[in-house]
C-alpha positions as CSV (number, residue, x, y, z in Angstrom):
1,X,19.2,18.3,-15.7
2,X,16.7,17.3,-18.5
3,X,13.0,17.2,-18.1
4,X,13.0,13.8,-19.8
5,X,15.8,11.5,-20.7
6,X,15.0,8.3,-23.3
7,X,18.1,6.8,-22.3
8,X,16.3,6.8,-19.1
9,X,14.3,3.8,-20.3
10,X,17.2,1.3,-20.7
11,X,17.3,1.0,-16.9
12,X,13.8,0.8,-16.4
13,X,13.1,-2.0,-13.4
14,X,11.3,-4.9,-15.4
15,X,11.6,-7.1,-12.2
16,X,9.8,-4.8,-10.3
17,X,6.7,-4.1,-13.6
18,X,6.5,-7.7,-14.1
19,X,5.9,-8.7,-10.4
20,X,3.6,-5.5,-9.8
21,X,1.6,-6.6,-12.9
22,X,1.4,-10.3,-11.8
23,X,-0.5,-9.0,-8.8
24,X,-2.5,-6.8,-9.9
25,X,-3.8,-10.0,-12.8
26,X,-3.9,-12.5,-9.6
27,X,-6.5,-10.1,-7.9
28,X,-8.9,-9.8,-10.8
29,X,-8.9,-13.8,-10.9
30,X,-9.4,-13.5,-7.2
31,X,-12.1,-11.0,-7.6
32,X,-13.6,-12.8,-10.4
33,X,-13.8,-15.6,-8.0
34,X,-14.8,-14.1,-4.6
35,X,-17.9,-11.7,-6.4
36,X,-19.4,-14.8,-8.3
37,X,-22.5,-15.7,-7.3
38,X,-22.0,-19.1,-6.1
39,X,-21.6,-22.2,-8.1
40,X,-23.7,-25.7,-7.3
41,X,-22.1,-28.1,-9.7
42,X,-25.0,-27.5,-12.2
43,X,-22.8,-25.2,-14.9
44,X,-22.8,-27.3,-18.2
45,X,-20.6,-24.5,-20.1
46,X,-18.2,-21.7,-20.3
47,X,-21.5,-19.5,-20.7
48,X,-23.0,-20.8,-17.8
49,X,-19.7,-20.2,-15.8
50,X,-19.8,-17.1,-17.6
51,X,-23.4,-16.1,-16.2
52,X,-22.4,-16.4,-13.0
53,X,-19.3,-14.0,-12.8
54,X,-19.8,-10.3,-11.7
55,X,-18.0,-8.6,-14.3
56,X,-19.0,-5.3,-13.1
57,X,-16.7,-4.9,-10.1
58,X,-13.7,-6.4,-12.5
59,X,-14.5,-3.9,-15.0
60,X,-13.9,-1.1,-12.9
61,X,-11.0,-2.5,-11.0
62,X,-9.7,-3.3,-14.6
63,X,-10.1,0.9,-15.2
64,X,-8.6,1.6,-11.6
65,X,-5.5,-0.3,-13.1
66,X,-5.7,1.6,-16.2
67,X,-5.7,4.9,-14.7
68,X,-3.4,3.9,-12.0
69,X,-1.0,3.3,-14.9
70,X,-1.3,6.3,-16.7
71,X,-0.4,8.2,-13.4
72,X,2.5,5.7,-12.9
73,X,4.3,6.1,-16.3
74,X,3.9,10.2,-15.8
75,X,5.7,10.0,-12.1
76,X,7.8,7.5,-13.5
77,X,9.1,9.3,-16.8
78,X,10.6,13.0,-15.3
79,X,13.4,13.1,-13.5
80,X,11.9,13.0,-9.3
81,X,14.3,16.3,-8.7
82,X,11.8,18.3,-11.3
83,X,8.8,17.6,-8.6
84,X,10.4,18.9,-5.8
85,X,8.9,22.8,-6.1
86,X,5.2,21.1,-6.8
87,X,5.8,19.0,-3.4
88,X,4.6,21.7,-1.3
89,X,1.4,22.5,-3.5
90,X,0.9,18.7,-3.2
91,X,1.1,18.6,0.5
92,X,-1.1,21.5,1.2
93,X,-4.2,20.3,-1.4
94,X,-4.3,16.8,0.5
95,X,-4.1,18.2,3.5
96,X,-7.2,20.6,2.1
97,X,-9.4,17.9,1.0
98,X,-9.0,16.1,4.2
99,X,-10.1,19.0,5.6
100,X,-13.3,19.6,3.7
101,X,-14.2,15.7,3.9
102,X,-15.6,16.7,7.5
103,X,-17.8,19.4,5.4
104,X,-18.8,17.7,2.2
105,X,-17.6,13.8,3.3
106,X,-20.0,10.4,3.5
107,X,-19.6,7.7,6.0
108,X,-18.7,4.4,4.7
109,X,-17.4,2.0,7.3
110,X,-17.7,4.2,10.5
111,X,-15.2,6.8,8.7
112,X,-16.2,10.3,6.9
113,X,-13.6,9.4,4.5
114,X,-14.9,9.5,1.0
115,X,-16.4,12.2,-1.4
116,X,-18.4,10.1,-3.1
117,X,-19.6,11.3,-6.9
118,X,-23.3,9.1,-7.6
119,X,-23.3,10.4,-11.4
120,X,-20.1,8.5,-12.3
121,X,-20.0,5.4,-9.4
122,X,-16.8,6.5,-7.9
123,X,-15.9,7.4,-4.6
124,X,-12.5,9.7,-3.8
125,X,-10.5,8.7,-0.6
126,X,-8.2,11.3,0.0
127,X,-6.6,9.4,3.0
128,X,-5.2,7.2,0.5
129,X,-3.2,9.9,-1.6
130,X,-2.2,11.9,2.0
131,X,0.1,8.1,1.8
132,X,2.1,10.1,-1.3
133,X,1.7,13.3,0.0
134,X,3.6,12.9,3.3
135,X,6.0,10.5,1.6
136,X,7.3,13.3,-0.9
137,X,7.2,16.1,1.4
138,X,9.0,14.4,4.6
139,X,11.3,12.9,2.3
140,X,12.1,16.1,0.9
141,X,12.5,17.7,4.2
142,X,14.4,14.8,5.6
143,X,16.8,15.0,2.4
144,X,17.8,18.2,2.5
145,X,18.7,17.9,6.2
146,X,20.8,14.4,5.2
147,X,22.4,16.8,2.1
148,X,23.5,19.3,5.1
149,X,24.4,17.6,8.3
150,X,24.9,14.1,6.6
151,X,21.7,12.8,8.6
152,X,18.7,13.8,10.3
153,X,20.4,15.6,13.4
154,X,19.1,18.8,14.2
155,X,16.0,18.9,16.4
156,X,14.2,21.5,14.3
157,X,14.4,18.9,11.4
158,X,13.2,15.9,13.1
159,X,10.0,18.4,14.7
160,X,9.4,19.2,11.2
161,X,8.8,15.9,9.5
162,X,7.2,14.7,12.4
163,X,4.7,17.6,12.4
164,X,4.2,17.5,8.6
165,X,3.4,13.7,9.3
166,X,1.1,14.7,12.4
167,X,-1.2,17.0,10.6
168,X,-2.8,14.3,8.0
169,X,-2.7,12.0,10.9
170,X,-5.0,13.4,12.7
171,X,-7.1,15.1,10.5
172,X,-7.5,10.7,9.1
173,X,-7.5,9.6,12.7
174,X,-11.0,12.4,13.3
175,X,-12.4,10.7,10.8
176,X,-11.9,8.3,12.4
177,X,-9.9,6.2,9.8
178,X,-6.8,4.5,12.5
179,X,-6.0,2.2,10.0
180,X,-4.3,4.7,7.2
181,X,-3.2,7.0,10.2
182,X,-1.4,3.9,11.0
183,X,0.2,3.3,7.6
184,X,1.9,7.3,8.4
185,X,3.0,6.6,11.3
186,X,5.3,3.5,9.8
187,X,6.0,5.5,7.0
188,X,7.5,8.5,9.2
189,X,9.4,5.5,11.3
190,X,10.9,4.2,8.0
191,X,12.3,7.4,6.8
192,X,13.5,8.7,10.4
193,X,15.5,5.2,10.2
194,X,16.8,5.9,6.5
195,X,17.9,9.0,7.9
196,X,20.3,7.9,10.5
197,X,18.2,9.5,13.2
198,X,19.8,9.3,16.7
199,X,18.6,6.0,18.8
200,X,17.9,8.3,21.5
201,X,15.2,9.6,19.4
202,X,14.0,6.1,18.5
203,X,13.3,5.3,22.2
204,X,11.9,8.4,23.1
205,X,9.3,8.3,20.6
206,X,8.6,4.4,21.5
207,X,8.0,5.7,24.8
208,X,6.0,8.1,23.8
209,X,3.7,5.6,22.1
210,X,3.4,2.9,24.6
211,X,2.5,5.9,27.0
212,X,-0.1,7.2,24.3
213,X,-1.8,4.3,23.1
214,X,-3.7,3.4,26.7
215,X,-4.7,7.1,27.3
216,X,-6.2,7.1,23.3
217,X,-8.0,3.8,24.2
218,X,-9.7,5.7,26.9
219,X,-10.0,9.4,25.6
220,X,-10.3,9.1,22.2
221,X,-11.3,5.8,20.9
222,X,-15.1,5.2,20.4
223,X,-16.4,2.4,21.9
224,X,-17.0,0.6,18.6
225,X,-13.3,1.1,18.4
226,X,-12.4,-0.5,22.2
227,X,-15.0,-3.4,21.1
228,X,-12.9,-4.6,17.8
229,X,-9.4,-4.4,20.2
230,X,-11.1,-6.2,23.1
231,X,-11.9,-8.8,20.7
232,X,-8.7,-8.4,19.3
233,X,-7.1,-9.5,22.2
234,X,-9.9,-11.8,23.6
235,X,-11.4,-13.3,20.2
236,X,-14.8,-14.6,22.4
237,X,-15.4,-11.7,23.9
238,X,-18.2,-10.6,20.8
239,X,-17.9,-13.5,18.6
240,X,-21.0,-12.2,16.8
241,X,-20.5,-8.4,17.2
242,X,-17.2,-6.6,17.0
243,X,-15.2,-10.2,16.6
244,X,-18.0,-11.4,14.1
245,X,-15.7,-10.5,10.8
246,X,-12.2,-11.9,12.3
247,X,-13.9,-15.2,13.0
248,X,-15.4,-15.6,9.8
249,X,-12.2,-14.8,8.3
250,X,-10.6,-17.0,10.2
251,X,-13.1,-19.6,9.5
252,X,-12.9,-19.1,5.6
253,X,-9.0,-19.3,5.7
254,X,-9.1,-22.7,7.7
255,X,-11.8,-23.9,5.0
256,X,-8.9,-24.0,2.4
257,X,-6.4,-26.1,4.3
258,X,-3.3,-26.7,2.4
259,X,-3.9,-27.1,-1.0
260,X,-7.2,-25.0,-1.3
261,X,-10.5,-25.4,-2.9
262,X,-9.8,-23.4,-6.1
263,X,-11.4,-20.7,-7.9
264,X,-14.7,-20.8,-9.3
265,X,-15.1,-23.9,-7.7
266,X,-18.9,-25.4,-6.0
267,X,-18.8,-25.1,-1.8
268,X,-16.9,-22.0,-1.4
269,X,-18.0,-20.0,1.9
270,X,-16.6,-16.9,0.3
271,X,-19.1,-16.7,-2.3
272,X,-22.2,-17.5,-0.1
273,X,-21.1,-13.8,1.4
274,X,-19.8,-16.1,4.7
275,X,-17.3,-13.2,5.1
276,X,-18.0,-9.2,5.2
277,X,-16.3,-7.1,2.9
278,X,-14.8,-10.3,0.4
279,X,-13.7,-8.2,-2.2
280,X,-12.1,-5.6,-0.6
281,X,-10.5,-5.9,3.1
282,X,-11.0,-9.6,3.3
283,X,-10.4,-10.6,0.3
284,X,-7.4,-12.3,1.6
285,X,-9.7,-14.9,3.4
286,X,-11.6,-15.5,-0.4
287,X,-8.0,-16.2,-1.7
288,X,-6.6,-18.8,0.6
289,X,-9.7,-20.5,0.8
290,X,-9.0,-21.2,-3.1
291,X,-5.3,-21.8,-2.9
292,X,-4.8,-22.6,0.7
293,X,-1.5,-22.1,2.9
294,X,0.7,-22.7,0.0
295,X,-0.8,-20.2,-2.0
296,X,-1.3,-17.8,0.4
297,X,1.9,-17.9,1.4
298,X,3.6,-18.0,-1.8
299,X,1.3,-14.3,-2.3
300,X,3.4,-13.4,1.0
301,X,6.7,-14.1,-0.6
302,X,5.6,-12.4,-3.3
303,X,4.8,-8.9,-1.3
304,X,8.2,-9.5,0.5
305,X,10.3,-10.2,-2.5
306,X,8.5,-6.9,-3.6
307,X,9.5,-4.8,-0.7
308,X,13.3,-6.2,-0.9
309,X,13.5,-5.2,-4.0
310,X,12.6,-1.7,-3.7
311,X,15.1,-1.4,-0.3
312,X,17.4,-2.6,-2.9
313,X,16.2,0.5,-5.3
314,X,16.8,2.6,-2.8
315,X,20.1,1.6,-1.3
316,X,21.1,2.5,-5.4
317,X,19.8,5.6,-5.5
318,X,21.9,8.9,-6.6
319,X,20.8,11.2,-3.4
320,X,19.1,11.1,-0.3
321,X,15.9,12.2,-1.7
322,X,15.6,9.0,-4.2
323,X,16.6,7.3,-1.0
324,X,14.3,8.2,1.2
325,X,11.3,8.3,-1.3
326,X,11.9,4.7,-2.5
327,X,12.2,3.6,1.2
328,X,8.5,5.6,2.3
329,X,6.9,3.8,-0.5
330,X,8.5,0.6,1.0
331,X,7.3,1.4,4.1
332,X,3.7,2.3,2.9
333,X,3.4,-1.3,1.2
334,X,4.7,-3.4,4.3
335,X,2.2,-1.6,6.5
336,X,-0.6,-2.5,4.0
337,X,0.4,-6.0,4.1
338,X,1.1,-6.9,7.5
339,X,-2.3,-5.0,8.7
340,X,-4.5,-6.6,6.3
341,X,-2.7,-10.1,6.2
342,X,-2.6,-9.7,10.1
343,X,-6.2,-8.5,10.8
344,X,-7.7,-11.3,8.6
345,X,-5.7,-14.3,10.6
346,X,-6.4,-12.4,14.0
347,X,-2.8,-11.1,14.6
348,X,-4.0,-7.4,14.0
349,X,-6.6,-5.3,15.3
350,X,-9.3,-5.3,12.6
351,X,-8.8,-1.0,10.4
352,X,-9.8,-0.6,7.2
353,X,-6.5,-1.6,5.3
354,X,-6.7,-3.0,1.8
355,X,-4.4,-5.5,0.3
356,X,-2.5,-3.5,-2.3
357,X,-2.8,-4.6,-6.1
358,X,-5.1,-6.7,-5.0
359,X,-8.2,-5.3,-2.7
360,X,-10.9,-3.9,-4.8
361,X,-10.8,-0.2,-4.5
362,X,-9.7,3.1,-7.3
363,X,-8.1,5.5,-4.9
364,X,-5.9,2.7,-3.5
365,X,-4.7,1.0,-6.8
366,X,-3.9,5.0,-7.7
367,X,-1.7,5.8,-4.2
368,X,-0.2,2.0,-5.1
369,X,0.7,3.0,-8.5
370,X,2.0,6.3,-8.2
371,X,4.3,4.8,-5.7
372,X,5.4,2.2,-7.7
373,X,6.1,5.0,-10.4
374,X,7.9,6.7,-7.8
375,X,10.0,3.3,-7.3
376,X,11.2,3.2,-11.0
377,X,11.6,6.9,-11.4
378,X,14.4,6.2,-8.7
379,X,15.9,3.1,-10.1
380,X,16.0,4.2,-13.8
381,X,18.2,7.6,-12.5
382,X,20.7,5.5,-10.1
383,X,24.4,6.1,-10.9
384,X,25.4,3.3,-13.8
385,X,28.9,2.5,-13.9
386,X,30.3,2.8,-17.9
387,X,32.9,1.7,-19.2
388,X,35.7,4.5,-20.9
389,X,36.4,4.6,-24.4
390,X,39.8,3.4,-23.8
391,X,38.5,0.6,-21.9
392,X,36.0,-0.3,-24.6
393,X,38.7,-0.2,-27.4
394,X,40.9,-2.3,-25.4
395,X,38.2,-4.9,-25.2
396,X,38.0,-4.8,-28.7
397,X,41.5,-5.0,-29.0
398,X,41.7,-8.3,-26.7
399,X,38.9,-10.0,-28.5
400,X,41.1,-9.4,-32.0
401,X,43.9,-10.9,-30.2
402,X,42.1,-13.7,-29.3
């Protein structure tokens, strides 16, 4: 097995690039839009339109992209296999650095998250990358189990991944950060599925859950954290406290009606700051209120078509370890999607999810990319059917015939 094939680059997934790229240029429109300070009608020119954009935050997002791509095209280029000893290494210096965030980490929305670096503007989230970390390792685990047994079977396996899950989880959930320990959880329950793991397993850890969550909403959750799911579940219950972000989001979505306002458009309640957090959590609010419920739900299709494809990638893949990787990353974008999506219509509890591609934010559009490089590492190895040489020069021969 070859470090680097080019032949490689003949099957490289332009369906999934182009579609990945189309996203990421649709959020620095919708940024562009969302950031602007807001306009009145009185812009007489493409300067004055110009005065009023922050470029600033589209700059950087336009660098997130740019690094996020250099780390994509270096996961995406060696063969996945070649990783597998530096898994490990990976696993353990995530795990670290969530670790020290409770020494050397800032605050920023309730969680002790971030190292943040003044001198250069940028802020590390290493609850982000612990997304990539426990994809590669449990996959790796899982796989080799899949290689022996033919699926996830023995009970010393299933502990495994599941603890090698647990320990980010809580380190993210002390932060407290429920939203990404969230987005581990699905992603352990996507590759325990991929792995044919027993049913009886499956209820017992549903069980487990519905068991756990009351006792967490009592023991462990702050009482910040029991406001936002009472007014999850009773939306009037703090309409201007822990329910004051969902009903403006709510409120900004409803503003675009069908067809939408459009962006950079006079009389947008996005850009008069009517919703918290526009260019990063809700920045799906910003977005239908430009291209209303056609738009916003052709961006939906867009995710989903996204996510098909890669099940797709990964029902092609060579081994169980391409498998299961392509389907964690799967798993990682749905959760992002149907959290954010669902916490800004009211159909989630409100974390701090992103909208990937799209949200503002450098350590996210890196997890995002790497995984997408994970994606097309996968697809450009999958078995390719050829054709012999016999069968080629009996081709050849028909066509003469012909």
């Amino acid at each position: 097995m070859s470090l680097y094939d080019k032949k490689d680059l003949k099957s490289l997934d332009w369906f999934t690039i182009l579609l990945v790229f189309a996203l990421v240029g649709f959020g620095l429109v919708a940024l562009l839009s969302v950031l602007a300070t807001p306009f009145d009608g009185s812009e007489k020119g493409l300067s004055d339109i110009i005065a009023k954009l922050n470029l600033d935050y589209v700059q950087r997002q336009g660098i997130n992209f740019l690094v996020g791509l250099a780390a994509m095209i270096v996961v995406m280029l060696f063969d996945y296999n070649i990783f597998k000893p530096l898994i490990p290494y990976l696993y353990i210096g995530i795990v670290g650095l969530l670790g020290l965030l409770f020494v050397f980490g800032k605050v920023r929305g309730g969680a002790q998250g971030w190292f943040v670096f003044d001198s250069i503007q940028r802020n590390v989230q290493p609850g982000e990358l612990s997304k990539v970390a426990v994809i590669v390792m449990v996959s790796k685990v899982a796989a080799r189990a899949m290689d022996s047994d033919g699926r996830l079977l023995k009970v010393r396996d299933i502990l495994k991944v599941t603890a090698l899950t647990l320990l980010p989880f809580g380190l993210i959930a002390l932060q407290p950060d429920y939203g990404t320990a969230f987005v581990l959880i699905v992603i352990l329950a996507f590759i325990l599925f991929a792995a044919r793991i027993k049913w009886l397993w499956i209820a017992g850890a549903a069980v487990a859950m519905g068991t756990a969550l009351p006792l967490a909403y009592f023991f462990v959750f702050t009482p910040d954290q029991q406001k936002r799911i009472i007014s999850f579940l009773n939306p009037e219950y703090d309409p201007l406290g822990a329910g004051y972000q969902v009903s403006t989001s709510k409120v900004v979505i409803g503003s675009g009606r069908l067809m939408g306002k459009g962006f950079f458009e006079t009389g947008t309640l996005v850009q008069l700051k009517y919703v918290p957090e526009r260019h990063t959590d809700f920045i799906f609010s910003g977005i239908v209120e430009g291209v209303g419920f056609i738009g916003g739900t052709i961006l939906i299709v867009a995710f989903f078509v996204l996510a098909f494809r890669w099940l797709y990638i990964a029902m092609k893949a060579r081994d169980n370890f391409g498998m299961l990787l392509a389907v964690g990353v799967t798993a990682m974008l749905i959760a992002h999607v149907f959290e954010n999506i669902g916490m800004t219509i009211g159909l989630m509890p409100m974390t701090g999810i992103p909208l990937p591609f799209i949200s503002y934010g450098g350590s996210n559009m890196l997890t995002n990319m790497i995984g997408v490089g994970i994606v097309l590492n996968v697809y450009m190895r999958h078995p390719v059917k050829r054709k012999r040489k016999s069968d080629r020069e009996h081709d050849r021969g028909d066509m003469m015939i012909g």
